[in-house]
N, C-alpha and C positions, 0 to 999 in steps of 0.2 A: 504494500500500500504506500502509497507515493504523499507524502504532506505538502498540499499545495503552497506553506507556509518557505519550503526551501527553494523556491524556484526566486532565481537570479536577479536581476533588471534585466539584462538580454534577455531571461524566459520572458519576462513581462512584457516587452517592448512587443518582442517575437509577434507576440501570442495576441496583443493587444492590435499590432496593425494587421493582422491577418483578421481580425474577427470587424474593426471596424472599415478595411476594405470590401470585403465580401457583405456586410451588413449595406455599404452603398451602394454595392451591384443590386442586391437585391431589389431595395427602397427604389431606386432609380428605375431598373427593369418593368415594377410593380407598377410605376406611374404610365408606364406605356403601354399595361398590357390592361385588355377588358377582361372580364369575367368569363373562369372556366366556368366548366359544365356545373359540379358541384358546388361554387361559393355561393351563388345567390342563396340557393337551399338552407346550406352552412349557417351563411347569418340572418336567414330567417327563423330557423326552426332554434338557432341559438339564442336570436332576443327573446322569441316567444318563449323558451327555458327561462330565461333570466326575471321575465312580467309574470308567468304563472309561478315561478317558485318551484318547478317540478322537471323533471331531464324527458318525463313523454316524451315530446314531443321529436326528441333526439333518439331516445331508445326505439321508437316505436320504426324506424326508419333505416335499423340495424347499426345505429353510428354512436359511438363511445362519444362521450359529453366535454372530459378536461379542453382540448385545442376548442373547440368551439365555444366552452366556457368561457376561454382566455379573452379569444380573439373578439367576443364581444360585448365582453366587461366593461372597454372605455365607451362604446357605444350606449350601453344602458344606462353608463352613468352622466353621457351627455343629454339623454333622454329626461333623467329625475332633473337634474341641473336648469335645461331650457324651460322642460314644459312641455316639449316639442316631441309627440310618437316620431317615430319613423315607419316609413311604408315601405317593407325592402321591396315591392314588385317595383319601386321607384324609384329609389333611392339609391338604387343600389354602389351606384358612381360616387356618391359621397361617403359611402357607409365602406367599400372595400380597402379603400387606404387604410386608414385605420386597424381595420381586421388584420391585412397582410401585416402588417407594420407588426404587432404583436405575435405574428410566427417568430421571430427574428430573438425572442426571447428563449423558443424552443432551439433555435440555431444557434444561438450563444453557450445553452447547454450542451449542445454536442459539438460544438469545438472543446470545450472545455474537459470534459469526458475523454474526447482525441488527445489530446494532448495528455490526460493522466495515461489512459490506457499506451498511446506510445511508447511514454518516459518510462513506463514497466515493464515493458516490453525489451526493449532497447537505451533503454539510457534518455540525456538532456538531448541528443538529438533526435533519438526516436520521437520524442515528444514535437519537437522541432517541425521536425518532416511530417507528421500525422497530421497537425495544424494546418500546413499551409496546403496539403492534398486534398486535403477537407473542403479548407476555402476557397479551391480552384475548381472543384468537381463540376461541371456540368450541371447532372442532374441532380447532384443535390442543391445546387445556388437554384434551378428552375424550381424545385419545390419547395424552398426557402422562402421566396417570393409569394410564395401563396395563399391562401387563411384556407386548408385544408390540412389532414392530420397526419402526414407521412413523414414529414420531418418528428414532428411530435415522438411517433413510436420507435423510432429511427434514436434520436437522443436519449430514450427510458431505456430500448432494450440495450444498449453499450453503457449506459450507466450501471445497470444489474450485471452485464460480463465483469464488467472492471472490477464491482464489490464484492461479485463473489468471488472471483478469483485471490482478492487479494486479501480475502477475511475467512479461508478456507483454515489457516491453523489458530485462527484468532476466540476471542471471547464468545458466548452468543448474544449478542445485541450485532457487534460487528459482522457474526457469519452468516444471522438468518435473519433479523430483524429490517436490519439495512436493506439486504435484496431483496427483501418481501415489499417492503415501501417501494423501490425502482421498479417491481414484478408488476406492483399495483398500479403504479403510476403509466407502465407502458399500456395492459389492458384497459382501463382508465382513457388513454388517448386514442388505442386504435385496439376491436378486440381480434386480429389476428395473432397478437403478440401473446395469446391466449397457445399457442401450438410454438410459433419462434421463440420466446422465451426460455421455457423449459428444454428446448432442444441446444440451446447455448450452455445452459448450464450441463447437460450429459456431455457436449462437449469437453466443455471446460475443464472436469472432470477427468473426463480421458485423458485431455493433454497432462493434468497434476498428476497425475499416476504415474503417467511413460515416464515424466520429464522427472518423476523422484527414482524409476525403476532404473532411469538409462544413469543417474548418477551413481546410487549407488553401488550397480556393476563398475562403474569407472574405478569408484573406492577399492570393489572388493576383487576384478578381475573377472567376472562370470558373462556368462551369457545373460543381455536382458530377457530375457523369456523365461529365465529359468529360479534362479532361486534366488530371487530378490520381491526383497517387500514393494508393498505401494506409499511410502509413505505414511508419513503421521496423518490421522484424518478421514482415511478412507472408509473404516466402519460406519462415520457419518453423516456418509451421503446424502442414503436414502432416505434418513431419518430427517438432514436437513431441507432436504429436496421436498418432501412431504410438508412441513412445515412451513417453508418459503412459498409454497401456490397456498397452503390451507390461510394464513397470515393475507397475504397476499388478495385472495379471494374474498375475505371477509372486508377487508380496505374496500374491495374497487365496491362491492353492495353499500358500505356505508358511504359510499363518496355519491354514486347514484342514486340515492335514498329511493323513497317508495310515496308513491299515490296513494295507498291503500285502498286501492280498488279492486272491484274486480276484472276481470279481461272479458270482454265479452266475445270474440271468437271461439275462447272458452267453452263460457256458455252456450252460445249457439252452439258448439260440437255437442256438449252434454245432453242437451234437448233432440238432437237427431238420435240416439242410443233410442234403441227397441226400451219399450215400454217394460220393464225389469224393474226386480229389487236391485241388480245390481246398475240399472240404465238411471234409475230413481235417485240412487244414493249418487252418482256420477254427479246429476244436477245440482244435488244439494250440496256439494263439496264444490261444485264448478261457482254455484250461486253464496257463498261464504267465505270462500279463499279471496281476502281481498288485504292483497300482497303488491298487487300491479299496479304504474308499472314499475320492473327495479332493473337493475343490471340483467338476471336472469335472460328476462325477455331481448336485449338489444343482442346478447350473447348468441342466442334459440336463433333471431331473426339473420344475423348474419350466417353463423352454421348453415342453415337454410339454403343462403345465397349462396355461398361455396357451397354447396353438394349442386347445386342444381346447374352452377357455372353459365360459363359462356363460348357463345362463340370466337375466333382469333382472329386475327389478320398480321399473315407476317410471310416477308420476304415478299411480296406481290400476289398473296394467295389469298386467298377470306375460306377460314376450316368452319361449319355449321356447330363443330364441339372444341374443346380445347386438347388441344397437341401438347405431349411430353414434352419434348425439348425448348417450347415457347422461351422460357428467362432465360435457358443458356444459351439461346440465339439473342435473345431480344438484349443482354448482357455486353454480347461480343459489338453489337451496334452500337447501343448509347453510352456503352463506359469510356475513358478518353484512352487516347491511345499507351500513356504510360502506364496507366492500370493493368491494362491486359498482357503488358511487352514484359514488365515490371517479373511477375511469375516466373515466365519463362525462360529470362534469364537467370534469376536464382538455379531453378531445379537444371540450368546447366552448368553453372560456377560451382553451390555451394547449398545441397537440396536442404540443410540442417537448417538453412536460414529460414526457411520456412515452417519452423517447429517451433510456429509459438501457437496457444491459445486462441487467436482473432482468426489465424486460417484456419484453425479446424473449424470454427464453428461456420467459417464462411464455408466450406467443402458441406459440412453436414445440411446447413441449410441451404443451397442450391443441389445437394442432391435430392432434400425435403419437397425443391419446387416444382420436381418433375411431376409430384400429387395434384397442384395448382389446379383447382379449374376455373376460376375466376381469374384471366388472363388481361389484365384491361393496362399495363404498363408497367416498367422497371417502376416504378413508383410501390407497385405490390410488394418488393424485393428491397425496400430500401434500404431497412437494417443490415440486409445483408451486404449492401455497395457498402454504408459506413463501415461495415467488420474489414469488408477487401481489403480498404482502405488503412487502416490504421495498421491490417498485416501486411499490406506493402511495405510501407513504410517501415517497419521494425527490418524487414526481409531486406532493404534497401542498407539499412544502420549496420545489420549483421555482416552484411556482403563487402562492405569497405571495411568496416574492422578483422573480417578473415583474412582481406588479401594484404593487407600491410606489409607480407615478404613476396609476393607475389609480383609476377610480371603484369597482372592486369591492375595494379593500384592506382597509376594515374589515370586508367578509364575510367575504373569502378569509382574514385572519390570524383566524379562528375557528374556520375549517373542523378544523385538525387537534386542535383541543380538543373540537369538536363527536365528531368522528370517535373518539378516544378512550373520551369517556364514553359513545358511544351503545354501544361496543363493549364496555365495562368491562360495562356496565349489563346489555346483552344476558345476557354469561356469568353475574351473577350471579342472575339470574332462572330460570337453567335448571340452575344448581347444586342438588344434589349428581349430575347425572346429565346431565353436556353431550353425550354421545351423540343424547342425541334432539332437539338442539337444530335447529329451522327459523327459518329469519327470517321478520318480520310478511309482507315479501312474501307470500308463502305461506304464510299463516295462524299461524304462531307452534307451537312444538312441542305443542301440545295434540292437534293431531287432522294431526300428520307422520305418523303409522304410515299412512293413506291414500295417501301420496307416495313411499316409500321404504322400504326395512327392510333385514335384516342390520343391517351395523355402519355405518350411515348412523342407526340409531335402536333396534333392538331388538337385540341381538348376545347375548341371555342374561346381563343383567349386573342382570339387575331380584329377584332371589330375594330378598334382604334387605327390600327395600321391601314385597314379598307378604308377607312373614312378621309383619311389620309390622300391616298389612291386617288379618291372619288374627286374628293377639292384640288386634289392639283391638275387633274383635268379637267376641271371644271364642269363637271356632271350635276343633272339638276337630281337625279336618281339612279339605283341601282337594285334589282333583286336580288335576294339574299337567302340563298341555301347555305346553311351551315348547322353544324354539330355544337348547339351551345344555348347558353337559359339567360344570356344576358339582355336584359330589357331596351336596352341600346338601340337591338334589330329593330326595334317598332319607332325608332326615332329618324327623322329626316336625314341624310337619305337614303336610309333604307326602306326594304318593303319587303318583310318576311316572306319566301316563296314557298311551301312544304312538302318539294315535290313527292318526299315517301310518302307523306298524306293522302295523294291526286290521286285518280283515275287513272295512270300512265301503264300502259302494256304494250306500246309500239313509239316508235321517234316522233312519227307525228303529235302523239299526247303532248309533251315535250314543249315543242315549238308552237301549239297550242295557245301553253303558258306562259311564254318566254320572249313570243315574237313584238319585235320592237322596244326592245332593252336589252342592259346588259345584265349578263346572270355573275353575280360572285359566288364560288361553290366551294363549302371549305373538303381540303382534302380526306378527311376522315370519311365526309358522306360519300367522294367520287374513289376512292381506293380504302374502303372500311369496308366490315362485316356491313354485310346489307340487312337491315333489320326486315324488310320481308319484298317482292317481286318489285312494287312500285320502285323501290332505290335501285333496284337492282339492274331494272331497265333505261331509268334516267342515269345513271353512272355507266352503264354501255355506251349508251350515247353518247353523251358528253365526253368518255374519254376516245371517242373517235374523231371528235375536232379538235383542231388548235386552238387554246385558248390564245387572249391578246395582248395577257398580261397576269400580272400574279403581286401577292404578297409573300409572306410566307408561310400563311397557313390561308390560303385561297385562292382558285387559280377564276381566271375572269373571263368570260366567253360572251362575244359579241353578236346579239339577236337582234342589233335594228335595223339592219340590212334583212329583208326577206329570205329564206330560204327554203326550200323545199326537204331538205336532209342534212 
């Protein structure tokens, strides 16, 4: 365990410009970008939380309450303060600065987190490098940026790796109380972290054992496999493991509290049971149990949605169900390009650098994702980027400190300067809009809407920049297909078009609705899963013409010239 109290002025300096540069990519980015798919939702159903007194409204919608909480705290309290409701189906333009602006709180925790977990790893520079990879990442500055909960769970579950790993020989308050709070706090913000969680700590785990098995043999001369203990600690595991979700479990119900209501789908199921003493007794337990809503329910609701999943879209294909390999394809696109290069030259220098903690739990969970069936973006995975990340890093620190007699020292003491700026560099080329960002591997975010969409690239966050488009050419209007809930669309000049909505089963539908304007089409709806025939046929279409112009999350097709096809 690392006491934040020893760190340097260089740590501080370090650690301090890396957190308040990246905090300005973010804030800056935020002011350019409109509303994804989920914020408006976010901070509706999160004031209406904060006026009723009650998390329903969040629970009932499958979505864990703390980021939503946060994000619209200063909002409710500008609300008591003026006098003044707010109407998010209106407002929303005044209302998401603010919200974003309070992710940034979640992001300050997980640099800070980076940074311990580094220095433990590897040393003041591990800590060093962890920081500033962090604050270069791509995808995580896009989801930084946002008032939705991925950074959120992202920051609790690296908080819980770092304390338990580092309270495994310690008191209990430190071993089990500690990560039961972080356990809580990650379920609490997003409830996947309800399966990733625990699978960090079996990790973790694993690595305490090896990494006390492989010492001991060095002491004693043996094979690690053979007759060497596991270290001090190992009897309790199970016992604290048990303890750390039971703890853990009971936080995130008090944090959600309860309506004390009943549920009435409940009841309605109760009342369909055949007319029984035991169909009878069903009701009257359905009609009394008033518990609802609490955590429970948002937990039931999400489970739910992962079992029933989704359809994919990736590498230029749209699957009706979700594909195995979806994240470790979707991983190799949107991670930058020292992330993925990072690995590979370790396990060909010096594979031991890669024998810390952060990568097993990254290996265990990406092999976990291959289960995924709610495929909607690296965003699902995030915790898993921050874990990569901060075993890069250590893997980067290990690899200059092996070669010190080595002919590769003055490559290797470059490599995490290389890796920085390649990474700093990346983000700032794809700013104000790192959602769509792809690495050159894969052609660079120009022509990613081919490779991916949703919030992997198009998530409805591009109206600003179309508006943009529209006034420098001086357009009196534009139609406007796009994947997104931002209230914006109904504002001049736009003019909502829905083609999935329409009538459309041949090209003439189409042009039908189109003729004599221009259509802006975000790339999610023209290269996404087609939610059913109508997209499916207007997206044929459309990607059979040229469009005549683009954004970067919509491409713009010219209907006022007549045409027949």
């Amino acid at each position: 365990m690392i006491d934040p109290a020893s760190m340097t002025r260089g740590d501080w300096v370090w650690c301090v410009g890396w957190a308040v540069a990246s905090s300005l990519y973010c804030m800056t980015a935020a002011a350019r970008l409109s509303a994804t798919f989920d914020e408006p939702l976010y901070v509706a159903r999160g004031l209406e939380c904060w006026r009723t007194d009650s998390h329903r409204p969040l629970l009932r919608l499958g979505t864990m309450p703390l980021p939503a909480d946060l994000q619209t705290s200063p909002l409710f309290l500008r609300e008591r303060w003026s006098g003044v409701t707010y109407d998010p189906a209106t407002d929303v333009d005044h209302l998401l600065p603010l919200a974003r602006a309070m992710t940034l709180l979640f992001w300050l925790l997980l640099l800070a987190y980076g940074w311990l977990a580094g220095r433990d790893l590897a040393g003041a520079s591990g800590g060093r490098l962890a920081v500033a990879l962090l604050a270069c990442e791509p995808s995580l500055l896009a989801h930084a940026s946002l008032a939705t909960t991925d950074v959120a769970v992202s920051a609790w579950v690296l908080a819980l790796a770092y304390h338990f790993r580092g309270g495994r020989d310690a008191a209990w308050p430190r071993r089990v109380v500690v990560p039961a709070i972080c356990f809580a706090a990650a379920v609490v913000a997003k409830a996947s972290a309800l399966a990733i969680a625990p699978l960090c700590l079996v990790a973790i785990e694993i690595e305490r054992i090896l990494d006390s098995r492989f010492r001991d043999c060095r002491k004693t001369q043996t094979h690690p496999l053979r007759r060497c203990s596991g270290g001090h600690g190992k009897d309790t595991f199970v016992r604290d493991f048990v303890w750390i979700l039971a703890i853990g479990l009971v936080l995130v119900f008090l944090f959600c509290g309860s309506d004390w209501d009943v549920e009435p789908s409940f009841v309605e199921w109760a009342h369909g049971l055949p007319d029984t003493a035991l169909g009878r007794s069903a009701v009257w337990f359905a009609e009394h149990l008033r518990i609802f809503s609490n955590a429970g329910e948002g937990i039931v609701r999400q489970v739910r949605h992962n079992l029933r999943g989704h359809g994919a879209f990736l590498l230029g294909r749209s699957y009706p169900r979700a594909v195995w390999y979806y994240f470790p394809a979707v991983m190799s696109i949107k991670l930058s390009e020292p992330l993925l290069f990072a690995p590979l030259l370790a396990l060909a220098l010096n594979r031991r650098a890669l024998g810390n903690w952060a990568m097993l739990c990254t290996a265990l969970l990406l092999l976990y994702s291959l289960t995924f069936r709610v495929q909607l973006g690296i965003r699902m995975v995030l915790p898993l980027v921050v874990l990569e990340v901060v075993a890069v890093a250590a893997a980067l620190v290990s690899l200059v400190a092996a070669a010190d007699t080595t002919r590769y020292h003055r490559f290797l003491r470059c490599v995490p300067l290389v890796a920085v700026a390649w990474t700093a560099f990346s983000a700032a080329l794809v700013w104000p809009d790192p959602l769509t960002y792809v690495n050159r591997f894969w052609g660079g975010p120009v022509a990613g809407y081919r490779l991916v969409s949703d919030s992997n690239y198009d998530w409805g966050q591009g109206l600003k920049q179309l508006r943009q488009w529209v006034h420098k050419r001086q357009l009196e209007k534009i139609d406007v297909w796009y994947f997104g809930t931002d209230p914006m669309v109904h504002e001049p000049p736009f003019r909502l078009l829905p083609l999935h909505l329409l009538p459309i089963r041949e090209p003439g539908d189409v042009l039908e609705h189109t003729r004599g304007s221009y259509l802006a089409v975000g790339t999610t709806l023209l290269y996404g899963t087609p939610m059913n025939d109508a997209q499916r046929a207007a997206a044929e279409f459309l990607r059979a013409r040229q469009p005549v112009g683009r954004t970067d999350t919509f491409l713009i097709y010219d209907f006022t010239v007549a045409r027949d096809s």
